[in-house]
N, C-alpha and C positions, 0 to 999 in steps of 0.2 A: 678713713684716716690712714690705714696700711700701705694703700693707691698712691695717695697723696704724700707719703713722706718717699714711697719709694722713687715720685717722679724726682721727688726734691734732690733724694740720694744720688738718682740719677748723673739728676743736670746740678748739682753742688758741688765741692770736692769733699769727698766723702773720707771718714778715717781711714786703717788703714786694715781693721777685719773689715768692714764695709765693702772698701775697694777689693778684697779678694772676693769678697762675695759676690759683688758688680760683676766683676771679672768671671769670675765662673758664669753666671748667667748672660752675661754678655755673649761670651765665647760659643755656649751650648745652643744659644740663640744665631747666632751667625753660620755657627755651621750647621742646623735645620734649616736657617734660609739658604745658605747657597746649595745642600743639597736637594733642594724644592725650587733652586731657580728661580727664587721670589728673590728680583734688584729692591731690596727695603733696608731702611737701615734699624740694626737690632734692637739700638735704642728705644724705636718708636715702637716696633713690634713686641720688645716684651713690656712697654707702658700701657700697651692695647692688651697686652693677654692678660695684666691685674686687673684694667681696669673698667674691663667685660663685667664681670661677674658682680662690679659694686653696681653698675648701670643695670643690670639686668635682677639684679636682686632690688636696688629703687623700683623698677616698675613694676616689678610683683608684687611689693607691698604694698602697692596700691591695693591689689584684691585679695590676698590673704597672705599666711605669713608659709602655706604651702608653696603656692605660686614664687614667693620670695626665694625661697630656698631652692628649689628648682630652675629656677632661673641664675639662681649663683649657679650651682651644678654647673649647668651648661654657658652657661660665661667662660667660667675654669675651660672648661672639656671642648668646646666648640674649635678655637684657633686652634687646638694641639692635635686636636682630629683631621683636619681640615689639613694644613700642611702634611700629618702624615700620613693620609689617605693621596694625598699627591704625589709623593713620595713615593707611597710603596707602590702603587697605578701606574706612575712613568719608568719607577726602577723595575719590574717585573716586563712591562715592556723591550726595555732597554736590552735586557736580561735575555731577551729570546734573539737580539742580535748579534750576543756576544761568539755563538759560532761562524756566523761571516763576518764580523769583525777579526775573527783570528786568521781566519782562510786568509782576507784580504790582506791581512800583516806581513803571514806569512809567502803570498802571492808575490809581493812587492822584492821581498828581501832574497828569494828565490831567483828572481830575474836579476840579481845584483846591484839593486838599487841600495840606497841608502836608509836609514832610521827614517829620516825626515821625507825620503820618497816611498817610503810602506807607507808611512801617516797619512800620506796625500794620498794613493791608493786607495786606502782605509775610507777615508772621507767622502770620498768618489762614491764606492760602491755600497755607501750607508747609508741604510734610508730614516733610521728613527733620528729624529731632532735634536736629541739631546746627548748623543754618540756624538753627532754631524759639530754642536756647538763645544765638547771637549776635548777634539780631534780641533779643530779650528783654533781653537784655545791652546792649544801645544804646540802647533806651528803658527799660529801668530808671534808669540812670547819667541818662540825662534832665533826667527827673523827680525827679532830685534835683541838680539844676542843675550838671549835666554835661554841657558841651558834644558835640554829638552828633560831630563832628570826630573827638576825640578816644577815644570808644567805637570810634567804625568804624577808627581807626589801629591801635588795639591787636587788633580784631577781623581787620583786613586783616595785622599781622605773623605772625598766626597761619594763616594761608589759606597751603595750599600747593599750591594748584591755579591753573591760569589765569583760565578765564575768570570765577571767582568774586575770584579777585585780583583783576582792571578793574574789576569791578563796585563792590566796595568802596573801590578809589581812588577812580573817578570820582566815589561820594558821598561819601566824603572833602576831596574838594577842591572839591568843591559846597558844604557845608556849611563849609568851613574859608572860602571866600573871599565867605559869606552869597549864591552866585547865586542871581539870583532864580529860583523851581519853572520860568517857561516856559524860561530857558537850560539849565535843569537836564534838561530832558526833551530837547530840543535833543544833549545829550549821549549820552543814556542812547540814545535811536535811534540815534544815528551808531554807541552801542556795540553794537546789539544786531545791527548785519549784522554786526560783526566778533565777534562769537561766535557766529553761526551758520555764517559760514566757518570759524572753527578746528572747530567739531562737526563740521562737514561730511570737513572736512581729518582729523580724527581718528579718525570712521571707515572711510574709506578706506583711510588707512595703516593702520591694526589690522586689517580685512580683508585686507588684502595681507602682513600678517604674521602669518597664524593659519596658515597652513600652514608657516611656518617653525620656532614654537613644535612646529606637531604632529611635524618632522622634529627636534628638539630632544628632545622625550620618545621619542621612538621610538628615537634611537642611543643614548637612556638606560639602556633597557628592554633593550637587543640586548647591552650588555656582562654585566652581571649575570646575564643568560639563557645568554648564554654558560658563565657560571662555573657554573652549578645546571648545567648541562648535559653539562660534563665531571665534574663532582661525582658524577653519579647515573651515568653513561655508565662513565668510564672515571678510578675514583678514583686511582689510582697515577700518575698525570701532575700531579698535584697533590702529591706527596709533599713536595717543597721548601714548600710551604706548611705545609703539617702536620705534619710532624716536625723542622728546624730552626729554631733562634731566629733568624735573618736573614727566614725565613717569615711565621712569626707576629708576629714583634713592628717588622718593618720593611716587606716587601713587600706581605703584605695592607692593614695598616693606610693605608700608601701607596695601593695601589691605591681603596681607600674616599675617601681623600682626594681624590685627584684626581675621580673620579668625580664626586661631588658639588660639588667648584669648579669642573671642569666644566660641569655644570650651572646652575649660578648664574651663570657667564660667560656660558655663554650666555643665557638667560634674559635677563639685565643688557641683551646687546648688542640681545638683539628684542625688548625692550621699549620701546614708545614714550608718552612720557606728553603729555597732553593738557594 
């Protein structure tokens, strides 16, 4: 019913808390998809992310009301994982070509060229996809008398990385305030030691945290090995799991739970983003 009034809310005209609410989630939706590069419309995308979890939660009451409930879970959790596992995968990529993305900026502007002939430079000598189609996107808009400002504001609200974030303010506000290329380049050096310190900074600390991840999957591996262990050893210790419904349908299922938010906590806590 929740699903179903919200498609209604959707596609009706809704009041007028409704409509902000629409609104907000509308928005937060739109701008996850264009920062994941999914051409979708938001609409339909957050109709599918309610209405996951009533579908998935139907077909697990088919077999029990565990299965039901974990299949909500993951109804919920799957699309929002899924675009942001895309997300963070292509922005960390992205992310490691934001130092010849700058070189290249600044290459262009050095030879006397212009804003809009650094950009083509830049485009040239990039090889990730998705630099390649936000660079394209700034000098499309262009050339069709689109101030280049305002291509790199919308291109920078989409950046969820750092140092490709600077990068796109600083020509941002280069081009929004017309400085002239030699203050512009002025800039772009003073930016370019300060993202080679956070690189530098970045991988340090991910070095210094790979062996925490590796002690992270390893007390992952040690519970569950456990369980196979007495499983095949000495199956009668297990009898509470297997033959009562507090077993089956509370403690296992539990135990699964935790396990894996475990994991994700931790995970969450050693990850350091750049």
């Amino acid at each position: 019913m929740a699903v179903l009034s919200l498609g209604l809310a959707i596609s009706a005209t809704p009041s007028s808390d409704q409509r902000r609410w629409l609104d907000a989630l509308l928005e937060r939706s739109r701008e996850r998809l264009s920062q994941a590069r999914i051409a979708a419309n938001p609409r339909t995308y957050l109709i599918l992310v309610f209405l996951a979890p009533v579908v998935l939660f139907g077909i697990g009451w088919m077999q029990s009301p565990v299965l039901a409930l974990a299949g909500a879970v993951a109804g919920l959790l799957i699309p929002r994982i899924y675009v942001s596992s895309l997300v963070r995968a292509q922005s960390q990529r992205s992310e490691a070509e934001a130092p010849h993305l700058l070189q290249a900026v600044l290459a262009g502007l050095v030879a006397g060229g212009t804003y809009l002939d650094a950009l083509r430079q830049a485009k040239l000598s990039c090889s990730d996809a998705w630099l390649q189609q936000d660079l394209d996107l700034v000098i499309q808009r262009f050339l069709l008398n689109t101030p280049l400002y305002e291509s790199l504001s919308e291109v920078r609200n989409r950046t969820t990385t750092r140092n490709l974030g600077l990068i796109w303010e600083t020509l941002r506000i280069a081009t929004e305030n017309h400085l002239p290329t030699e203050r512009a380049r002025l800039l772009l050096l003073e930016l370019s030691s300060t993202v080679q310190f956070n690189l530098q900074l970045a991988n340090e600390v991910r070095a210094r945290s790979t062996g925490q991840r590796a002690q992270i999957w390893l007390l992952a591996v040690i519970v569950p090995g456990m369980f196979l262990y007495l499983r095949l050893m000495s199956p009668q210790l297990l009898t509470v799991l297997d033959d009562t419904l507090i077993g089956r349908y509370l403690l296992f299922p539990l135990a699964i739970a935790l396990e894996l938010g475990g994991i994700a906590l931790s995970l969450r806590i050693a990850r350091f983003e750049a």
